[in-house]
C-alpha positions, 0 to 999 in steps of 0.5 A: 500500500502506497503512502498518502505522500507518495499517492500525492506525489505521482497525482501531481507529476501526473497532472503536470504532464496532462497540462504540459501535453494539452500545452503542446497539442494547443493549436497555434494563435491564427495569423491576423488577417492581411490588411486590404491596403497599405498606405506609406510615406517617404522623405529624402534628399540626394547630393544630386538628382540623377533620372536615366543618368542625366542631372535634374538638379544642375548637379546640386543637391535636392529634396525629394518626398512621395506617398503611396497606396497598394492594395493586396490584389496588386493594384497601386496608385502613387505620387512623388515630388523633387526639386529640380533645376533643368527646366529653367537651365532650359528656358522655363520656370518650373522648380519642381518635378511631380509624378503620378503614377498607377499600376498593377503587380503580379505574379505569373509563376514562382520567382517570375512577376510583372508590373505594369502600369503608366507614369506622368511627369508633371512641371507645374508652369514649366512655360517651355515651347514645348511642355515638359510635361510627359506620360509613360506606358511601362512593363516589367519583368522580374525574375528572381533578382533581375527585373527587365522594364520597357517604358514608351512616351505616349506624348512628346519627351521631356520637351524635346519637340515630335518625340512621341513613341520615344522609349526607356529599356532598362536591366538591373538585378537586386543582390541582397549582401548581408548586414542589411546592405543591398547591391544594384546594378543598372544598365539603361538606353534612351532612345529619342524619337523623331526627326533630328532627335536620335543625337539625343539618345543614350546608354546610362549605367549604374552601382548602387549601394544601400545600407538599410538601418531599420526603423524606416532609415536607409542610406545609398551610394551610387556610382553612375554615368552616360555615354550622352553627348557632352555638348548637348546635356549640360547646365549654363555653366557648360558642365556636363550634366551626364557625366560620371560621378557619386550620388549619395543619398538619405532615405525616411519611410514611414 
């Protein structure tokens, strides 16, 4: 006959594992819902603003803000500012870039997706003889790290005169280098349509390096550069707005 201690004993070591193994076999919390949308902001400045390789900025610092909105079935919608300086090297009055765009993401099969979607750039007054202001149909493909875009101009470009159906193709990959660090590799061709036009196009490359310190704080380094022909991109100081250099960059989304 078992003493009333041990009795008590071999109940207690009993009743402890039936809770430990209840424990155990209790289903996981359910994974809270994807939310439908996602809206996010995003401030910064650059040392110079590059777009395609060439100078927006005269070389010079600018700011740069933006916001925007994705839904969970792929459609997203956004808006983006800088300051720039071009259009008044060019005759205009515009201190100002925005952009609008809108698109939709997808997935085609496993690490293969494509973006489609159409951008228009805005120069509020840019006053020139032939308006600034120019909209993009665009199409991307991504495998894996690589991503291969086309953009075509449905309006003239960037005022350059009868330039409609000019087009944008672009190859960069994403290498993700550890410690928060991403690399980007870029190699892009403008092509400028119309009569007397073609001395415009070009080939930009670029590296870039980001450094993602959490909380929303990123900062990047970019070498990047043009094959653009000296004497027809440059700022009235006659300084060659493609030309090779650094961009250094500080980023905040929230």
């Amino acid at each position: 006959m078992k003493h009333p201690i041990q009795s008590a004993l071999v109940l207690a070591c009993l009743m402890a594992a039936s809770m430990a193994s209840a424990q155990t076999a209790a289903p996981a919390a359910p994974a809270a819902p994807e939310p439908d949308y996602s809206l996010s902001y995003n401030v910064g400045a650059v040392t110079d603003y590059r777009y395609r390789g060439i100078s927006q900025s005269r070389l010079g610092a600018a700011a740069q803000a933006g916001v925007d909105f994705a839904a969970k079935n792929g459609i997203y919608l956004g808006a983006w500012t800088s300051t720039i300086q071009w259009i008044k090297d060019a005759g205009g009055n515009a201190n100002l870039e925005l952009d609008l765009y809108g698109g939709y993401k997808g997935e085609i099969a496993k690490d293969i997706s494509y973006d489609v979607g159409v951008l228009a750039y805005q120069y509020p007054s840019n006053h020139l003889a032939v308006s600034a202001n120019t909209t993009e149909l665009y199409g991307a493909l991504t495998y894996g790290v690589v991503t291969a875009k086309y953009s075509h101009s449905v309006t003239n470009l960037f005022g350059f005169a009868s330039s409609k159906n000019s087009g944008y193709l672009d190859l960069s990959a994403s290498f993700d280098a550890g410690s928060g660090f991403t690399l980007v590799p870029h190699l892009g061709h403008q092509k400028v349509a119309g009569s007397g036009n073609d001395v415009y196009s070009y080939t930009d490359y670029s590296l870039a390096a980001t450094k993602d310190y959490g909380n929303g704080l990123a900062l990047s380094a970019t070498v990047l550069g043009t094959d653009a022909k000296g004497a027809l991109y440059v700022t009235p100081a006659g300084k060659f707005t493609g030309k090779t250099g650094v961009q250094l960059g500080l980023k905040y989304s929230f």
